[in-house]
N, C-alpha and C positions, 0 to 999 in steps of 0.2 A: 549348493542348496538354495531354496530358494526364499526371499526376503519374507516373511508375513505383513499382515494389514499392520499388527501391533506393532511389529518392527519398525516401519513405513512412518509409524503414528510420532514415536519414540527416535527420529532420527529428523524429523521437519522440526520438534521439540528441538531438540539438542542443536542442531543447525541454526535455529531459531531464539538460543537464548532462555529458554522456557522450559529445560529439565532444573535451573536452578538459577536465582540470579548470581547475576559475577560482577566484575568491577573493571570496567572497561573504559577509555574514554568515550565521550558519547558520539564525535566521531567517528572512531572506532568502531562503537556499537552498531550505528547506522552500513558501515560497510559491513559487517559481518552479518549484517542481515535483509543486505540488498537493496532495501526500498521500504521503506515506512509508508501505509497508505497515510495521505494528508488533506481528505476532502475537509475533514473539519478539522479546524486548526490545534484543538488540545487531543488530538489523535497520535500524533507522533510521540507526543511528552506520555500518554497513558501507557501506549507500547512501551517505550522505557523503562515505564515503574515497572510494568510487569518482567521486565530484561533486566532490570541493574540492581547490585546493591546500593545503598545509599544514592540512588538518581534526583539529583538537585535540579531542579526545570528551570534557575540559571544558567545551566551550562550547558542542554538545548540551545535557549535563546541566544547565548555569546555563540554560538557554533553556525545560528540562522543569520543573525547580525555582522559577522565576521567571512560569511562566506562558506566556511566548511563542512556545511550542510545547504544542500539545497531543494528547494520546492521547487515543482514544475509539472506539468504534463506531461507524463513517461506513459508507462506499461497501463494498459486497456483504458487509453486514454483518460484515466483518471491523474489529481494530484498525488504527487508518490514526493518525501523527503528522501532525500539521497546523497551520498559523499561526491563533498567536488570531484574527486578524480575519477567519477564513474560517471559524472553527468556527462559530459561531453561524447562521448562512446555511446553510452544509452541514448539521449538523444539522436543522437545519426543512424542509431540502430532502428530506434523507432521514428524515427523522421520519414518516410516513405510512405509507412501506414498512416502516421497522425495526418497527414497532407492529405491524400487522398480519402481519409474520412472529413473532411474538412470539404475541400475541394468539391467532391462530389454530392455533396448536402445541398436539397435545394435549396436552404437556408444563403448559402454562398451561389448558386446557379443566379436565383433572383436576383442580385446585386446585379448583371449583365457583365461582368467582368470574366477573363479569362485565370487561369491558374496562372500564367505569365506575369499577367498584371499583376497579382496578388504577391508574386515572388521577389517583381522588379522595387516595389515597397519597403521587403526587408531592409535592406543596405542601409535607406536613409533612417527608417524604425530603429533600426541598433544606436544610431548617434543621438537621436532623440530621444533614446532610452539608457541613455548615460547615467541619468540621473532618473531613479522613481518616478513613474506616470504612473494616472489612475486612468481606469476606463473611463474614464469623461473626457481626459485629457488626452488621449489617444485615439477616440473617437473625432473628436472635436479635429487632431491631426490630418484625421483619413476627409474627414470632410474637406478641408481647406485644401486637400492636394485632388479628391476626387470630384467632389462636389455630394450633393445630398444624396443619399443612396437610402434603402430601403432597409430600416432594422432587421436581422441586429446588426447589419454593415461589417467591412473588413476587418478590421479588427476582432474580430471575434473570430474568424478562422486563424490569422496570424496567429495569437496569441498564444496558439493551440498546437501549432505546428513550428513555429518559429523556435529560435532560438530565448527566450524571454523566460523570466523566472519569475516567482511574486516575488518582493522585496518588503522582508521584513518592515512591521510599522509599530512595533515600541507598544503597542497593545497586550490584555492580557492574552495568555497564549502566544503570542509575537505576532500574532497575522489575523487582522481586523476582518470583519465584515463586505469591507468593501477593500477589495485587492491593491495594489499598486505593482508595479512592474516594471523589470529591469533590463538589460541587456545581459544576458547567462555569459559564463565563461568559457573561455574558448581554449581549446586543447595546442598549443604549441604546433601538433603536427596529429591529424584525423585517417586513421584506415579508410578504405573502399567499405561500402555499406553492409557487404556480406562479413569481411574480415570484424565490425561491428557487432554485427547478428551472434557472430560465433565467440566475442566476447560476453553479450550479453547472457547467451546461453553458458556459459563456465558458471559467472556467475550467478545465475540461475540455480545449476545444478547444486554450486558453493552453500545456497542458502536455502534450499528447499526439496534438494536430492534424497536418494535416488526418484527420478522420473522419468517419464515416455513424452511423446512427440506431442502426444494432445496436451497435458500438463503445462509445457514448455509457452504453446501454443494458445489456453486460456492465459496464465497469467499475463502476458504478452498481448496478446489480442492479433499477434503477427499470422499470417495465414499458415495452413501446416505444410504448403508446399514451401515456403519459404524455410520453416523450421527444417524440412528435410532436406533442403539444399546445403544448409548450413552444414548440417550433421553429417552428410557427406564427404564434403571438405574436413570433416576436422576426424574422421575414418582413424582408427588406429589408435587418438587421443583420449578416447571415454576407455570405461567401463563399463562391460556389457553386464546386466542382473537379473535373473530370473525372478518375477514381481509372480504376487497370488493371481492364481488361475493363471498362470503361464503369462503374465504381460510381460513382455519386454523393456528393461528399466535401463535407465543411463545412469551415472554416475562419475565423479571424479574419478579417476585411480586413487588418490591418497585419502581417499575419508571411507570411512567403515558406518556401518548401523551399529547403534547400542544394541546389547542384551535387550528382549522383550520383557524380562523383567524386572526393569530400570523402573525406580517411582517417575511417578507424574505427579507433581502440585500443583495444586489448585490454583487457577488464575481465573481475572476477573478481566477479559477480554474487552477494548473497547471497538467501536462501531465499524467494522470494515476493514478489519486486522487483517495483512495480506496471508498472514500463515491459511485462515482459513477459505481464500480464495485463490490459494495459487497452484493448486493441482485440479484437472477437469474430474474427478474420482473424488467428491468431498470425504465421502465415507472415510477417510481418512483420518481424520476429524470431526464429525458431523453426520450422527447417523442417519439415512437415507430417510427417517421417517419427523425426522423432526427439521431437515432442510429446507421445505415449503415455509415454514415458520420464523427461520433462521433468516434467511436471504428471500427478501421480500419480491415481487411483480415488479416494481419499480426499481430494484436493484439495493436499497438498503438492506443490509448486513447489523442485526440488531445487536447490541452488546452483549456477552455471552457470561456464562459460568462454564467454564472449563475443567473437568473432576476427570482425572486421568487420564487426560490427553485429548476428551471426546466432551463435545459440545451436551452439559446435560440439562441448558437451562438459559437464562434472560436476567437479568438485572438492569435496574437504572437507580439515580440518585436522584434522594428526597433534601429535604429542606433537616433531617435528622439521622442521615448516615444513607444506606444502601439495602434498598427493598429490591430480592433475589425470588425469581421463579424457579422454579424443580419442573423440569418435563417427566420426570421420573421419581419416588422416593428416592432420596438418598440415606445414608449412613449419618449417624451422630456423629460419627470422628471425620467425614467428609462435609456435614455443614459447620463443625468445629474450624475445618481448614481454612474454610470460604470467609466465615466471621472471624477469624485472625487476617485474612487479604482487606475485608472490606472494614474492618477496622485501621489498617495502615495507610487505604486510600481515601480512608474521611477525611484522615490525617494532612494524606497528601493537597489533599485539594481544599482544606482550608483555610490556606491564604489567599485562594483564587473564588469565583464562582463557584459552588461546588453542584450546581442543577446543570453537571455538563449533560448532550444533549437533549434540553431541556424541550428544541421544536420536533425533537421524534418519540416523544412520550406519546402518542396515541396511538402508537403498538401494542402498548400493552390493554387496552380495552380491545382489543383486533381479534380476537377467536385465537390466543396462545394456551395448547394447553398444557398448562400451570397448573398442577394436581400438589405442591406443597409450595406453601409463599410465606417469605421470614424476612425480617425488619433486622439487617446486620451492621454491625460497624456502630 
């Protein structure tokens, strides 16, 4: 029989942490759901609140500080938090792509240097990154070894494709404005890049299954021939699933889709949640008509209202709790939900700044339409 949309919707939910919170450790947390996006540093901690019960943002930051979560440059070249034991694989899986998006940017062509040159740097860059640099401090490195080069200079591809991590800096959110950066950790003993690929894709399919080859392939940013070489190789190990309108779906063998009649609560999404970017089919999530709004020209992904499983709305935080857009009327017992979530994240975030992102507030004067707007929390 074959999976429905709602099904689909209600199993990225569930894979995801977001049919109900649990109590997990927050390493833990992070492997069971693959990759936390982490362009803005209180991103990973908000995904949490929405994934855990009682989630302390202490014990994030011991997890950043300690190692056992890490930040970096992974999947669509964005920052992604992720568990030590999956960084090193992911990295190598995506090392090939991130280089040659790197590499081949005229931004790196200009410098006059070749891709060799650029690689032959790593070696000495990991020992000098023994200890936390900042990009001044590592710019400043490539200088003295290359001479004056043409911003933004080597380092700005390394960084990107290398093995290097941010390194936590004891700021709020744990990771300041201006980055610092380490030497990442290295796996004992690294598969072939393919053997890589086809780890990454399990867990892929572990955290955001059932999906297809293009799916695999957006959240990745890896090319689909590549996807499909993988998926060859590993013949025999999926689950084949008959997805709506006849798509052809992958799967683990050992994990199932909930019931479509599984509640969904309400959650209060923050900016570039990978649940909602990591199948190329957002409708998933995100109805087809309010995506142009959702995921901007420029690639931001605005904070959402999530009312049973489906993207129905915007929100951001005021200086007095959390003012919520409606793409749609909703239900009294559905902005009831929403005002028990944004009451719990006033909460949350008032030992911290609570205007989190406060430089992408002029979205909302941007042509959103907002047909019911309420002052929650």
């Amino acid at each position: 029989m074959a999976v429905t949309t709602r099904q689909l919707t209600r199993a990225t939910l569930d894979r995801q942490l977001l049919l109900g919170r649990t109590r997990l450790p927050v390493d833990e947390a992070v492997r069971r759901t693959v990759a936390l996006q982490a362009q803005e540093p209180v991103s990973p901690y908000l995904a949490l609140w929405n994934r855990l019960a009682a989630f302390v943002p202490a014990d994030l930051t011991a997890a950043f500080t300690e190692g056992r979560v890490i930040k970096a440059p992974l999947m669509r070249i964005t920052l992604q938090a992720v568990h030590r034991d999956d960084y090193p694989t992911f990295r190598h899986a995506m090392a090939p792509s991130l280089r040659a998006s790197r590499l081949s940017d005229r931004r790196f062509r200009a410098l006059g240097l070749t891709p060799a040159d650029a690689d032959a740097l790593i070696p000495d860059l990991l020992a000098f990154t023994a200890e936390p640099r900042s990009n001044a401090d590592l710019d400043s490195w490539a200088r003295d070894r290359l001479g004056e080069l043409p911003p933004p200079g080597v380092w700005w591809a390394l960084r990107t494709y290398g093995p290097f991590v941010h390194a936590p800096a004891g700021t709020t959110w744990t990771f300041g404005p201006r980055p610092a950066y380490a030497a990442g950790p290295v796996a004992d003993s690294v598969d072939p890049p393919d053997r890589s690929i086809e780890h990454l894709i399990r867990r892929y399919l572990a955290g955001f299954g059932p999906a297809c080859v293009v799916d695999i392939a957006q959240f990745t940013l890896l090319k689909r021939s590549v996807v499909r070489a993988a998926l060859a190789a590993m013949a025999g190990t999926l689950r084949d699933r008959p997805g709506p309108d006849g798509v052809a779906l992958l799967d683990l063998p050992d994990l199932d889709v909930p019931d479509p009649d599984t509640p969904a609560p309400a959650r209060l999404l923050g900016m570039w949640d990978n649940m909602l970017l990591a199948h190329a089919d957002r409708s998933r999530h995100i109805p087809p008509h309010y995506r142009s709004h959702v995921i901007r020209r420029n690639g931001d992904v605005l904070p959402t209202l999530l009312v049973d499983g489906q993207v129905a709305g915007v929100w951001r935080a005021t200086e007095s709790g959390i003012e919520a857009g409606a793409f749609e009327p909703l239900a009294d017992e559905k902005w009831a939900e929403l005002d028990r979530e944004a009451g719990a994240l006033t909460t949350f975030l008032a030992d911290r700044d609570p205007l989190i992102y406060r430089r992408f507030g002029h979205w909302w004067a941007k042509g959103l339409p907002i047909v019911q707007s309420r002052a929650l929390g």
